[in-house]
C-alpha positions as CSV (number, residue, x, y, z in Angstrom):
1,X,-58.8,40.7,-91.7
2,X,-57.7,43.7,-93.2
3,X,-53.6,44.7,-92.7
4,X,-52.4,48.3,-94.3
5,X,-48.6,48.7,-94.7
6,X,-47.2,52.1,-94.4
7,X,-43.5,51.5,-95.2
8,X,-43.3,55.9,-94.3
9,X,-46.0,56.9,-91.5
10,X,-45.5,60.3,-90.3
11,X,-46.6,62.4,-87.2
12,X,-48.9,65.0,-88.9
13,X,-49.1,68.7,-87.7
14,X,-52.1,70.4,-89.1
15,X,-52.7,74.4,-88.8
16,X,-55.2,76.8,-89.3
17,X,-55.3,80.4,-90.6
18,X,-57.0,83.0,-91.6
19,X,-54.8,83.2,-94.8
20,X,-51.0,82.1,-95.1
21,X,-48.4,85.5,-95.3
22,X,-45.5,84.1,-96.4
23,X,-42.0,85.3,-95.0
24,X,-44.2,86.9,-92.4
25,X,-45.1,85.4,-88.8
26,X,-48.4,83.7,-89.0
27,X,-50.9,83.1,-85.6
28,X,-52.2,79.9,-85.7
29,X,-55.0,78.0,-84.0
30,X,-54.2,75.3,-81.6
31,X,-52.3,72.7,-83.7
32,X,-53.9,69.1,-84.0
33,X,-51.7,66.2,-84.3
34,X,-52.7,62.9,-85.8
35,X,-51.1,59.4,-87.0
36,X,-50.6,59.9,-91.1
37,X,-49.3,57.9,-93.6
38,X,-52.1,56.1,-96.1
39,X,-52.2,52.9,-94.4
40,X,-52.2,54.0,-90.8
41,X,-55.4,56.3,-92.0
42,X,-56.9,53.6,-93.9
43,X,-56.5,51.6,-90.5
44,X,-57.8,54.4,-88.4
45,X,-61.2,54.7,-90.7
46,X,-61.8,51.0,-90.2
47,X,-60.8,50.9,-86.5
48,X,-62.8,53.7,-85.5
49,X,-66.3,52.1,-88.0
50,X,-65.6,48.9,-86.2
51,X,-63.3,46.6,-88.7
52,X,-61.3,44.6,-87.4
53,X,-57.7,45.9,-88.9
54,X,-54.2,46.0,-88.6
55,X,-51.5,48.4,-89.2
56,X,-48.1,47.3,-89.5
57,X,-45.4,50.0,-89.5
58,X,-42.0,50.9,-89.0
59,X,-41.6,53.5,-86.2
60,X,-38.6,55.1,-84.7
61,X,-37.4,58.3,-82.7
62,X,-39.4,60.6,-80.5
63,X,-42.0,61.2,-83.5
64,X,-43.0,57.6,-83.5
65,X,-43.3,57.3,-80.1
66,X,-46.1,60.1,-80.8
67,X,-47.6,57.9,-83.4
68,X,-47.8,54.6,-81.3
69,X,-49.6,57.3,-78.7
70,X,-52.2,58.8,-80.8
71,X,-52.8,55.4,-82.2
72,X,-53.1,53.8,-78.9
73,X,-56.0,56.4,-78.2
74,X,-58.1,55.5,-81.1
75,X,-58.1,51.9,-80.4
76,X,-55.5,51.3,-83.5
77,X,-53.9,47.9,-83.7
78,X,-50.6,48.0,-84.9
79,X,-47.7,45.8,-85.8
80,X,-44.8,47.7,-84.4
81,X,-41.2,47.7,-86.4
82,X,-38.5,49.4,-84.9
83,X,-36.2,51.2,-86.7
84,X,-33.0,53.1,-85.8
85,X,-34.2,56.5,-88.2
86,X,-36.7,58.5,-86.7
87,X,-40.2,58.8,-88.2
88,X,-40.8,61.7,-90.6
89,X,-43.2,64.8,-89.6
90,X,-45.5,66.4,-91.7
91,X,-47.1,70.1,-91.1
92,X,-50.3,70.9,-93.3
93,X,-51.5,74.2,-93.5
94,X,-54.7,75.1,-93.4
95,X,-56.6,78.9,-94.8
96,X,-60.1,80.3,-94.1
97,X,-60.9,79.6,-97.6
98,X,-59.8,75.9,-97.8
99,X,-56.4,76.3,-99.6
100,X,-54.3,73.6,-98.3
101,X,-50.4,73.8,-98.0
102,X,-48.4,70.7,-97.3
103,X,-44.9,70.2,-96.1
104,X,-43.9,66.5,-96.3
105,X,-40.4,65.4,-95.2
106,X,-38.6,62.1,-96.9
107,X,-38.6,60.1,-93.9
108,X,-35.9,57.6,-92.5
109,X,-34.3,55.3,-94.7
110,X,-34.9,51.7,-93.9
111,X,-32.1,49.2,-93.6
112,X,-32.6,45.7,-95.7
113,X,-33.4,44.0,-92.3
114,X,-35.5,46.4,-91.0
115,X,-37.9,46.3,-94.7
116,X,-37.9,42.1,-93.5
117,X,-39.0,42.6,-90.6
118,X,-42.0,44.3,-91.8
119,X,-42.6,42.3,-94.6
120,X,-42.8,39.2,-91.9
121,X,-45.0,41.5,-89.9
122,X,-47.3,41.5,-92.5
123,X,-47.1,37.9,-93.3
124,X,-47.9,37.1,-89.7
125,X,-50.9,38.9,-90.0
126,X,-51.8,38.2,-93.4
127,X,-55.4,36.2,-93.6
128,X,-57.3,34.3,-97.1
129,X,-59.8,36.0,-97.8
130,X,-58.7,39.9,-96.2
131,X,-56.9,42.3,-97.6
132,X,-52.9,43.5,-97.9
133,X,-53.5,47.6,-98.3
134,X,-50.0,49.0,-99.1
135,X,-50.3,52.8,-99.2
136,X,-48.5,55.8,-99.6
137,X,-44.8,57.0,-100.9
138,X,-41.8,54.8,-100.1
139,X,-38.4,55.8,-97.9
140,X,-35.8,56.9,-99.6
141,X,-33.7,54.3,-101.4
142,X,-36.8,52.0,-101.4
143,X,-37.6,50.6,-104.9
144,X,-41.3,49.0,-106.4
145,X,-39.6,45.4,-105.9
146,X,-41.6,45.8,-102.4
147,X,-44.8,45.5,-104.0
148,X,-43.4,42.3,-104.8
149,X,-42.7,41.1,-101.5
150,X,-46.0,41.6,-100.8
151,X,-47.8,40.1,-103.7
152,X,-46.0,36.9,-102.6
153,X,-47.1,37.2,-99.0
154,X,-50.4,38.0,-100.3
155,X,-51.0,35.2,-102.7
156,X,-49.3,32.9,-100.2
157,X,-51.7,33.9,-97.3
158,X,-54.8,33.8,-99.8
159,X,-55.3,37.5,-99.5
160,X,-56.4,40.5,-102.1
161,X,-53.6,43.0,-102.8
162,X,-54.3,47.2,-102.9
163,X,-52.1,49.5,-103.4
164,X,-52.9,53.3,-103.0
165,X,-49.3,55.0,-104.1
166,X,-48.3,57.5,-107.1
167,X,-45.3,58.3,-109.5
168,X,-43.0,55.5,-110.0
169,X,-44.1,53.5,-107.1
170,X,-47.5,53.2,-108.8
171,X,-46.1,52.0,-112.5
172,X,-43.7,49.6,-110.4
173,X,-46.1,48.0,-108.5
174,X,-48.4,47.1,-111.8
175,X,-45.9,44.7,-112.7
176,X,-47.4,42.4,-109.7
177,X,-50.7,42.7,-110.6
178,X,-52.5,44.0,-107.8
179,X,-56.1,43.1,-107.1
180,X,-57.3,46.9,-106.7
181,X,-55.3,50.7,-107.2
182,X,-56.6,53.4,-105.9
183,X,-54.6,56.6,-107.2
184,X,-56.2,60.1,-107.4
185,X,-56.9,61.9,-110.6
186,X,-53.6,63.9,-111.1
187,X,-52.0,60.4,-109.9
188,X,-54.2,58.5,-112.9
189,X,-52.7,61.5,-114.8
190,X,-49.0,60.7,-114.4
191,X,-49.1,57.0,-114.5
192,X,-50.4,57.3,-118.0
193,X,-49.1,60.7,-119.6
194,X,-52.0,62.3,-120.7
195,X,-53.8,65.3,-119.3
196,X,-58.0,63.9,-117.7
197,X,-60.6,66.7,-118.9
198,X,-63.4,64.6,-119.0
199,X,-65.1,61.1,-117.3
200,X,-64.1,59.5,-120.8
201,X,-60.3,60.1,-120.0
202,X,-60.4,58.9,-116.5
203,X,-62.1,55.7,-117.9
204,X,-59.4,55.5,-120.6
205,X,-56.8,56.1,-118.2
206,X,-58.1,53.5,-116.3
207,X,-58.3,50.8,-118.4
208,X,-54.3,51.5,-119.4
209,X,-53.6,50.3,-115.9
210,X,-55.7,47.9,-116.0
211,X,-53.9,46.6,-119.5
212,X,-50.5,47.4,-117.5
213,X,-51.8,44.6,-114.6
214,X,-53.9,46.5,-112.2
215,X,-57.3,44.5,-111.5
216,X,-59.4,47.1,-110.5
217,X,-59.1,50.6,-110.5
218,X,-60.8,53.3,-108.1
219,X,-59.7,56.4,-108.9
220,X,-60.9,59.7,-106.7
221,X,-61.8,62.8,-108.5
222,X,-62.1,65.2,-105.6
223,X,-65.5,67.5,-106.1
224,X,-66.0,65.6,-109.2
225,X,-66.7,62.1,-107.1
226,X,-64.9,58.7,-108.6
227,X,-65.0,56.4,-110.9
228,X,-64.5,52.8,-110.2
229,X,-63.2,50.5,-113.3
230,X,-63.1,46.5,-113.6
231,X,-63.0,44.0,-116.1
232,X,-66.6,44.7,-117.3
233,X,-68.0,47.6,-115.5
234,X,-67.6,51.0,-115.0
235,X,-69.6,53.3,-112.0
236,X,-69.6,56.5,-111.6
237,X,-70.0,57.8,-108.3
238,X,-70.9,61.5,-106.7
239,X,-71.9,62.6,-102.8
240,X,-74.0,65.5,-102.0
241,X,-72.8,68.8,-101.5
242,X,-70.7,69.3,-97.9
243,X,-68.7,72.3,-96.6
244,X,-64.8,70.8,-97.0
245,X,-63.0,71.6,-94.2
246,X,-60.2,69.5,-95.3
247,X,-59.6,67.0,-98.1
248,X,-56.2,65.8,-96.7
249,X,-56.9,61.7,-96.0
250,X,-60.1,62.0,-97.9
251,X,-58.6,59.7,-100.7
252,X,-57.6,57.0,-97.5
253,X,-61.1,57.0,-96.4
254,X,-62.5,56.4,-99.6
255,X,-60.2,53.2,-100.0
256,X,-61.1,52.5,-96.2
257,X,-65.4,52.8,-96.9
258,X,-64.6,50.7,-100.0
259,X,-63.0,48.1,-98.2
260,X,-65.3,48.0,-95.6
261,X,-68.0,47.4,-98.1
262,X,-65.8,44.7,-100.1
263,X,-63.8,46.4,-102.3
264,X,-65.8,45.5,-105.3
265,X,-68.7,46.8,-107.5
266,X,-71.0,49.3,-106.9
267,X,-71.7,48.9,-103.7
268,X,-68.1,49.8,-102.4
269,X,-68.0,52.7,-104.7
270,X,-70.7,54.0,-103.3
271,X,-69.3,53.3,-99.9
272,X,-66.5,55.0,-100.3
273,X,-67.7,58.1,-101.7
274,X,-69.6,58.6,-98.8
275,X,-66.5,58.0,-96.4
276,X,-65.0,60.6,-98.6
277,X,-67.5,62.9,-98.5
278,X,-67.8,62.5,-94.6
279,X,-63.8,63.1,-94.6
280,X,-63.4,66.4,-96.4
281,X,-65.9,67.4,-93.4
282,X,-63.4,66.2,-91.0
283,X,-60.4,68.8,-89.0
284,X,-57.3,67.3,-89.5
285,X,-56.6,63.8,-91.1
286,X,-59.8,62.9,-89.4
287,X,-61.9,59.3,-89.1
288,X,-65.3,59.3,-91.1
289,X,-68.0,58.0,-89.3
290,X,-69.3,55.6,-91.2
291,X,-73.0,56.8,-90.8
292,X,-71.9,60.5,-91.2
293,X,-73.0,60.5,-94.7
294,X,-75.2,57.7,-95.7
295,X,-74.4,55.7,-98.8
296,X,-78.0,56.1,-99.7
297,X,-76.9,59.8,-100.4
298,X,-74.4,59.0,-103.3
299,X,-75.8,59.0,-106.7
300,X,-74.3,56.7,-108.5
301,X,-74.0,55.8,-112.4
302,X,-73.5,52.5,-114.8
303,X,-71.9,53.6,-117.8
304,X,-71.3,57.6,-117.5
305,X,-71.3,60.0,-120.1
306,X,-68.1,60.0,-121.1
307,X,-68.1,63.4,-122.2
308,X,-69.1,64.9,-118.9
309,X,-66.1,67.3,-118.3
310,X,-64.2,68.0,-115.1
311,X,-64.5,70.9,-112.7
312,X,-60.5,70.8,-113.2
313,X,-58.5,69.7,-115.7
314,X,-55.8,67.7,-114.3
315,X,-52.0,66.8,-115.7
């Protein structure tokens, strides 16, 4: 069993225009409204490939009753904590050209009982041998001592720990030595300080994580592909060439086609990529398919050159 946490899910808005005029009024096509938050679309990509999963959230207002909705639709399980705040909504924008404009709001703060009652949410569901996936940013006044709670529930339960977060969140949660991190490039980029020009510096970065308490590392590069990192390995992965329509949850269904294949090794690498690649294909915060791009399609690499720059450098 696989169980995300999304401790701040969001109702997400996504519009499309022809280019974005600001302090102008801008026509839109019809707006498309999806679930969001990391875990909830790490849950969606395994609900709608099949996987059994659960996402356990704390919802509250008129904007999660949307959520629970749209969830309801696609066949979503989920844990359901109510809170008294009222879940956060997100608008992305969307050009002709791909540019990509978000507006993210902070989201409710959660009261001490209401972060227990998710935290024995996820216990509940918890199984050996699954997976805990705690994704995205925290609500305010919410510190890294959760990833704590839930390495405890995780190690209790038998269960791997991932963690898919950035800034401070990410550096926090090292401390509890999660089995697998999944951070983009300009996340790798913060956590360690250092600007990524090439493969080599993602691997470097990387391994500091990895020397900070992270097992694993899967870090996604965008059009550059991903790199995978553990104790004695390092893959490089690339898909083929799509049109990206959008690359918002691309990251989530890279962590979502790893997990699916095991969340280890080559193999989910390669999985993932081609989740990922089958996302940025996707309207909206969309659901892969997993057969949409076949894993057979990603090239994939022991050992990469480790001077092999980056499209883009990132800092």
């Amino acid at each position: 069993m696989i169980v995300t946490v999304t401790l701040n899910p969001s109702l997400d808005q996504t519009l499309e225009v022809d280019v974005l005029a600001r302090g102008d009024i801008n026509k839109t096509a019809p707006a498309r409204l999806d679930p969001g938050g990391k875990g909830v679309n790490v849950a969606r990509a395994l609900a709608g490939n099949g996987v059994p999963a659960v996402a356990v959230l704390p919802v509250g207002g008129s904007n999660g009753e949307v959520v629970l909705h749209l969830l309801d639709r696609q066949s979503v399980t989920a844990a359901v904590v109510r809170i008294a705040g009222t879940t956060r909504a997100n608008v992305t924008i969307i050009e002709h050209d791909g540019t990509t404009t978000k507006l993210n709001e902070p989201g409710p703060t959660l009261s001490e009982q209401e972060v227990a009652d998710v935290m024995a949410a996820v216990a509940d569901h918890a199984a050996a041998g699954g997976w805990i996936v705690a994704g995205g940013s925290l609500p305010p006044e919410l510190d890294g001592r959760v990833y704590g709670m839930l390495a405890e529930i995780a190690a209790a339960a038998g269960a791997r720990l991932a963690i898919d977060t950035s800034g401070p969140a990410l550096r926090a949660a090292l401390a509890h030595r999660p089995h697998l991190i999944k951070p983009n490039a300009a996340e790798l980029a913060e956590a360690v300080g250092w600007p990524l020009a090439t493969l080599g510096d993602v691997i470097k970065a990387c391994r500091d994580l990895q020397h900070a308490g992270a097992g694993d590392v899967l870090c996604s590069l965008g059009r550059d592909g991903a790199v995978l990192t553990s104790a004695d390995e390092v893959w490089f992965a690339r898909g083929p060439d799509v049109t990206v329509v959008n690359t918002v949850g691309a990251g989530d269904a890279m962590l979502a086609g790893a997990l699916f294949a095991g969340g280890r090794g080559a193999v989910a690498l390669r999985n993932g990529v081609a989740w990922a690649t089958s996302a940025v294909a996707t309207t909206g915060t969309g659901v892969p398919l997993g057969d949409a791009i076949p894993a057979d399609a990603v090239h994939l690499t022991a050992d990469p050159d480790p001077s092999q720059p980056l499209t883009e450098e990132h800092s």
